[in-house]
N, CA, C and O of each residue as an XYZ file, in Angstrom:
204
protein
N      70.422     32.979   -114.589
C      70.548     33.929   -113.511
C      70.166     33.253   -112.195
O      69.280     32.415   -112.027
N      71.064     33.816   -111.226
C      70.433     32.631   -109.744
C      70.206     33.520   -108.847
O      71.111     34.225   -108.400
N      68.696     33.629   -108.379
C      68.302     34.656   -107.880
C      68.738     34.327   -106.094
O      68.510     33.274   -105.498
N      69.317     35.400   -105.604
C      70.321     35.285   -104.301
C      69.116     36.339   -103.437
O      68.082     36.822   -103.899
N      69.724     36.476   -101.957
C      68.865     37.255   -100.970
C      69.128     38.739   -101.217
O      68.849     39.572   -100.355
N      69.710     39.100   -102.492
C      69.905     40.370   -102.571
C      68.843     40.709   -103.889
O      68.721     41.838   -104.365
N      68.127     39.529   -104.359
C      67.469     39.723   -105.455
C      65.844     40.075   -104.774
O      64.855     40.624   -105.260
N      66.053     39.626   -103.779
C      64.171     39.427   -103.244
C      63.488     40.555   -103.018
O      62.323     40.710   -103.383
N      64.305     41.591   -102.278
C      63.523     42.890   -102.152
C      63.232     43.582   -103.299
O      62.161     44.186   -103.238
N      63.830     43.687   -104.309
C      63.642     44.225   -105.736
C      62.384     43.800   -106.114
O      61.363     44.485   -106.071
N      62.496     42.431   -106.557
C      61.256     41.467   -107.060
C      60.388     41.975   -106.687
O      59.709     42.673   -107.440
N      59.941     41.729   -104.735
C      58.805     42.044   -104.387
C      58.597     43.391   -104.201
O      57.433     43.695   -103.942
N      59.159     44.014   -104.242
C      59.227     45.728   -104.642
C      58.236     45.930   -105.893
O      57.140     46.488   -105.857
N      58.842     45.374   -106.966
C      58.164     45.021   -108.033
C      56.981     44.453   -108.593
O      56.349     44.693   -109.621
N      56.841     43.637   -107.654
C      55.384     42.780   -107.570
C      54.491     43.723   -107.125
O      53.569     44.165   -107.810
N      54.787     44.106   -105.777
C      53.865     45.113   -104.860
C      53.713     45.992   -105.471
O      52.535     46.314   -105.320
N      54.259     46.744   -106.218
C      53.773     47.871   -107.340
C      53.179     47.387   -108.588
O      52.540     48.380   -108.935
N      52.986     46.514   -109.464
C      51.955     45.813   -109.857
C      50.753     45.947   -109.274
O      49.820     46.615   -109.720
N      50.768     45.163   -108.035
C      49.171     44.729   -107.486
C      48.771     46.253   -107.029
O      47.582     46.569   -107.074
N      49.670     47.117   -106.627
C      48.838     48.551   -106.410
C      48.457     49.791   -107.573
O      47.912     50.887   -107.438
N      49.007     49.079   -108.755
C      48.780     49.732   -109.987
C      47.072     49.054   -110.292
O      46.114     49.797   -110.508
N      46.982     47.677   -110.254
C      45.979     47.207   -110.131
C      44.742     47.341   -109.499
O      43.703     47.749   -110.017
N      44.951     46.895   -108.103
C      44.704     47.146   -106.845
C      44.909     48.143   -106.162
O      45.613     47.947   -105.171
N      44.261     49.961   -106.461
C      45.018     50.109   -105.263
C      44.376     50.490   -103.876
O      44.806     51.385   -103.148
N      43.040     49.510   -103.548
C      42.527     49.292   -102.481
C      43.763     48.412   -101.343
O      43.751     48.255   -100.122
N      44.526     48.075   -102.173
C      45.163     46.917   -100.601
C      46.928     47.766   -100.855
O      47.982     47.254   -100.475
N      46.863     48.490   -101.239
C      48.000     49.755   -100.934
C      48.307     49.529    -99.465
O      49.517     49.374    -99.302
N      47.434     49.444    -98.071
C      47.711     49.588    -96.710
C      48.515     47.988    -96.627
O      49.667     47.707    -96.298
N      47.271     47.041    -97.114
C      47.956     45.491    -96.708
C      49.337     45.024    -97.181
O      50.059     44.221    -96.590
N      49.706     45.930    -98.850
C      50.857     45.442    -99.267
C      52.279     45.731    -98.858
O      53.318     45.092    -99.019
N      51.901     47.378    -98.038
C      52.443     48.116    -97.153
C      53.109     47.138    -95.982
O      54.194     46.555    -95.985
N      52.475     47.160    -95.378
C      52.203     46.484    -94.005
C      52.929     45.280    -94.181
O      53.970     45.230    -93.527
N      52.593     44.023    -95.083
C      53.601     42.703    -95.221
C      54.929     43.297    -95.681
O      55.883     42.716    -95.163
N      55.230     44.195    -96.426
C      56.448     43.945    -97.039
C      57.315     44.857    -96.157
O      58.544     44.878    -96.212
N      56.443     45.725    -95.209
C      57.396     46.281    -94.364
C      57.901     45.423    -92.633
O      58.763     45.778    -91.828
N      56.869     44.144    -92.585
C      56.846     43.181    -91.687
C      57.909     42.150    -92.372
O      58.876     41.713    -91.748
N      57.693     41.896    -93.391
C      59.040     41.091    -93.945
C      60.560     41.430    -94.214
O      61.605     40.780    -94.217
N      60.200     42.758    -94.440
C      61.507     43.464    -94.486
C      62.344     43.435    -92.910
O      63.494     43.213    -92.531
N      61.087     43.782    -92.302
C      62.040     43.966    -90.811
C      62.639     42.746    -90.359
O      63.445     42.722    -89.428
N      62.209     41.567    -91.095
C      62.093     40.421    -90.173
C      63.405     39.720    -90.491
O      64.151     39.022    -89.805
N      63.451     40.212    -92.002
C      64.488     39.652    -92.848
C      65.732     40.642    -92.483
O      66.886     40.406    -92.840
N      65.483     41.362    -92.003
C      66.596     42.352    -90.978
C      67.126     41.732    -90.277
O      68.280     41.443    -90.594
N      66.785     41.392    -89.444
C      66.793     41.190    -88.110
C      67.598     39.764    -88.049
O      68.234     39.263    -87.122
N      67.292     39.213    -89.616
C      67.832     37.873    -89.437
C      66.982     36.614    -89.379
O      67.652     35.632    -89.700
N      65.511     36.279    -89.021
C      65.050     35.500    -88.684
C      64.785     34.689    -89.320
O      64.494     33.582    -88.867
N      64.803     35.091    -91.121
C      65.047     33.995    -92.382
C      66.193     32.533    -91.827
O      66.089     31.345    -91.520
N      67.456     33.797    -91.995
C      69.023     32.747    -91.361
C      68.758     31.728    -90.577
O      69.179     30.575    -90.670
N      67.640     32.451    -89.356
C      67.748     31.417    -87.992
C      66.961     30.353    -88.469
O      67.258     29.304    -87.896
N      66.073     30.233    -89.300
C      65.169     29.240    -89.754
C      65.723     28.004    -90.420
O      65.421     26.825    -90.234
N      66.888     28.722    -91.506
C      67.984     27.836    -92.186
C      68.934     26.851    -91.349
O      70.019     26.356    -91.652
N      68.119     26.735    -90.146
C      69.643     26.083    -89.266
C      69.319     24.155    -90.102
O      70.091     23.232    -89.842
């Protein structure tokens, strides 16, 4: 299986619900990155890095 940019949000979707099943003191922090990465990876700024 070859994990593509349509696989990543799932994963860490997945992960992050783990560590808050675990954890769920950092519920705010896991929040917070994956909604800062999400936007970022919106926006494009992964792509621009790939030059």
């Amino acid at each position: 299986m070859t994990i593509t940019a349509a696989h990543i949000q799932p994963i860490v979707a997945l992960i992050a619900g783990l560590i808050i099943l675990i954890m769920p003191r950092f519920l705010n922090l896991i929040v917070a990155i994956y909604l800062i990465v999400t936007g970022l990876a919106g926006l494009g700024v992964f792509k621009m890095l790939h030059m």
